[in-house]
C-alpha positions, -999 to +999 in steps of 0.1 A: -420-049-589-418-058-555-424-028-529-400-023-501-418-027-466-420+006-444-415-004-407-438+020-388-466+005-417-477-029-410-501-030-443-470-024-463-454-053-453-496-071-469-487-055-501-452-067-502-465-100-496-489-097-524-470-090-548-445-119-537-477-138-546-485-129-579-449-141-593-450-179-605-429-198-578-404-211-605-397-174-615-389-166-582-369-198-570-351-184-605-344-154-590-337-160-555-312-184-567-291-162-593-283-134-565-273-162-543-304-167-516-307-198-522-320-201-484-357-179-488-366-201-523-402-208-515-423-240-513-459-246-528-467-249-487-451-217-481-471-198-508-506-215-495-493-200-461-490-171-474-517-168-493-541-175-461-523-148-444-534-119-472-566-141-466-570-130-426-552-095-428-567-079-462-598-066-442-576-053-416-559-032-442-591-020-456-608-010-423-572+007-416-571+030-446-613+038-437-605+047-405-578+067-409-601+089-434-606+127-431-627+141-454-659+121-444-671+108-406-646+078-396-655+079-359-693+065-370-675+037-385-652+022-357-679-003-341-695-014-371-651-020-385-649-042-354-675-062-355-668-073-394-632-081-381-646-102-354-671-118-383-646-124-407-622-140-382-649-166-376-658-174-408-627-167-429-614-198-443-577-215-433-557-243-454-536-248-428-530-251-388-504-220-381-528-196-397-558-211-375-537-199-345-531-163-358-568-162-363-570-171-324-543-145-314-560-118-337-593-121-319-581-123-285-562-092-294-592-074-309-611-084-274-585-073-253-574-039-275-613-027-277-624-041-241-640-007-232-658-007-265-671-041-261-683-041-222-703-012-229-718-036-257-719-069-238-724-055-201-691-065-193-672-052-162-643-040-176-624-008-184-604+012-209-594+036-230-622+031-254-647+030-229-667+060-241-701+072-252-691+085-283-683+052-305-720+044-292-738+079-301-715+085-336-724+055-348-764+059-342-756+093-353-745+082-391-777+074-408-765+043-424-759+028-397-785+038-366-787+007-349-786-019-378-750-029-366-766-047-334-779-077-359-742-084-362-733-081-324-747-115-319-769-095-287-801-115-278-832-090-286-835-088-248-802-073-246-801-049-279-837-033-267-815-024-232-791-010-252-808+007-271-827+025-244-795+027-226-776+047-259-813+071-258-806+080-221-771+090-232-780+106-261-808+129-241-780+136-212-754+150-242-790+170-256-788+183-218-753+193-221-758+213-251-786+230-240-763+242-206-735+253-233-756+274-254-776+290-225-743+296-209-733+323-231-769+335-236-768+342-198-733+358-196-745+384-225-772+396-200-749+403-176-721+421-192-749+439-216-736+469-202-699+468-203-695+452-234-723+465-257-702+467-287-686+437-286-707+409-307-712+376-280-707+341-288-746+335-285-749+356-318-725+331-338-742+299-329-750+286-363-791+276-365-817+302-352-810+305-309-841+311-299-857+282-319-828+263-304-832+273-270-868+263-271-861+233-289-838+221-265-854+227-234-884+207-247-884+172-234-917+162-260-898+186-292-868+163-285-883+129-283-902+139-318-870+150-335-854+114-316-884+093-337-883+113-363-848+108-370-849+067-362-877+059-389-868+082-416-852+059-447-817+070-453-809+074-491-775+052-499-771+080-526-766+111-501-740+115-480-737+114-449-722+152-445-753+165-472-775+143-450-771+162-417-769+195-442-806+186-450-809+179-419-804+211-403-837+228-403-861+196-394-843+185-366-817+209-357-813+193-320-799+160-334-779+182-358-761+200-332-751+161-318-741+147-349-718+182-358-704+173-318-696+136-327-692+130-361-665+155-359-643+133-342-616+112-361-616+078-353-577+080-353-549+099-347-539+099-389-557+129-397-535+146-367-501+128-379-507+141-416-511+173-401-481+178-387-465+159-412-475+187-437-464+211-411-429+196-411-422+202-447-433+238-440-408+245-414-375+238-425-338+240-408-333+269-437-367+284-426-370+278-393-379+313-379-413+314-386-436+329-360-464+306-346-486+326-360-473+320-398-465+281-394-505+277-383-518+300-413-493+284-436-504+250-425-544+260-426-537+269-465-518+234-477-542+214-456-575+230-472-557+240-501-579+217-525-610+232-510-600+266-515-594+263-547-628+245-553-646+277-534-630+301-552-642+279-584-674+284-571-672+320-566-663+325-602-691+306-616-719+327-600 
């Protein structure tokens, strides 16, 4: 069976293709000519074309679906994703000379898509939307990763070693950062102490011990120990990356306050479209007088519904 192509999904249009593919080219000559269209029978050329164009676009549609994740850390896996691509493109290998050009036209467009991604790598003076700190500092932040993905950014070692103590100097201005944020409300407690003493303050919700926290953090020779500690420790393929940073927590709970800051952020807008996408089916032209207040609640329980459920199985078997 051949599946119809969804136009707002360019990988459906790969697996409609694929599928074309796997039918013998007699079969579907056969075909094409009983309902009459005679004028899209196929060639052997035409299927070797096609067949390098799954070739070129079949990591593409892999790093799509990865990114687009949202029950793991995608934003962690954006630079690595893009520098396969670029990889592949150069050493994927073409039967013909039209798909050489789309392998031309897809790394220009990668280049010129992720320029603010790239400068920060290469030095380059350019701008953009991706021009942030936070590809950079996710990406160190996932222990698989660290700064491994440099030996495929093709930097001499010159380069990677001032990027790398480029990336520290950002990482120890977002340490600063947090530090001012938790002290913030620490400081704001003393001085509405007494008009609000029965109301419980922020400070006292901050996940990990403050005080240790506040110490921690304001300790310039505490931080760069939890830095090294956390750049030579050998990460275990078997653990996740989520029960990683969980066993994390304790031993150096100043890089696991960054890595709950960035690897919290989706790589993509999918997680966001699904979202509201779930939303839609709750609020219907029949139902449409919900109060804000219900259609969030409503949407929090069929979003996290399979991990309620698990919790709740938890719950029973203690």
């Amino acid at each position: 069976m051949i599946p119809k192509p969804i136009e707002v999904r360019w990988n459906s249009e790969l697996k409609t293709l694929r599928a074309i593919l796997k039918i013998k080219l007699e079969d579907l000559n056969t075909i094409l000519s009983s309902v009459d269209e005679r004028n899209l029978m196929l060639k052997h050329q035409d299927l070797t074309k096609l067949a390098d164009l799954i070739n070129i676009l079949e990591p593409f549609e892999y790093v799509t679906d990865l990114l687009q994740g949202e029950f793991y850390s995608s934003l962690s896996l954006a630079i690595p994703s893009l520098l396969q691509l670029l990889n592949h493109l150069e050493e994927v290998k073409i039967n013909n000379k039209c798909s050489k050009t789309l392998v031309e036209d897809l790394k220009k467009e990668i280049n010129d898509r992720f320029a603010g991604i790239f400068s920060n790598i290469y030095d380059l003076p350019v701008s953009g939307i991706f021009n942030d700190c936070c590809w950079f500092i996710a990406t160190f932040l996932d222990p698989s990763f660290k700064f491994y993905w440099l030996e495929s950014s093709n930097l001499i070692e010159t380069d990677s070693d001032i990027f790398r103590s480029c990336l520290k100097e950002l990482i120890k201005n977002e340490w600063q950062l947090i530090n001012q944020n938790l002290n913030a409300p620490s400081q704001n407690n003393e001085n509405d102490q007494t008009m609000q003493t029965d109301i419980p303050t922020s400070a006292s919700t901050i996940s990990v011990n403050s005080d240790v926290s506040f110490s921690l953090l304001n300790s310039p020779t505490k931080r760069k120990k939890e830095y090294k500690y956390y750049e030579d420790i050998e990460y275990d393929p078997d653990l996740d990356v989520n029960d990683f940073w969980r066993k994390m927590k304790t031993v150096i709970p100043g890089m696991y306050r960054l890595a709950i800051k960035f690897l919290s952020i989706p790589a993509t807008s999918g997680p966001v479209e699904r979202l509201f996408s779930s939303s839609g089916y709750i609020i219907r032209p029949h139902r449409s007088r919900f109060t804000p207040n219900n259609l969030e609640k409503l949407t929090m329980i069929k979003c996290n519904l399979k991990t309620l459920k698990f919790e709740k199985s938890l719950d029973l078997n203690f």
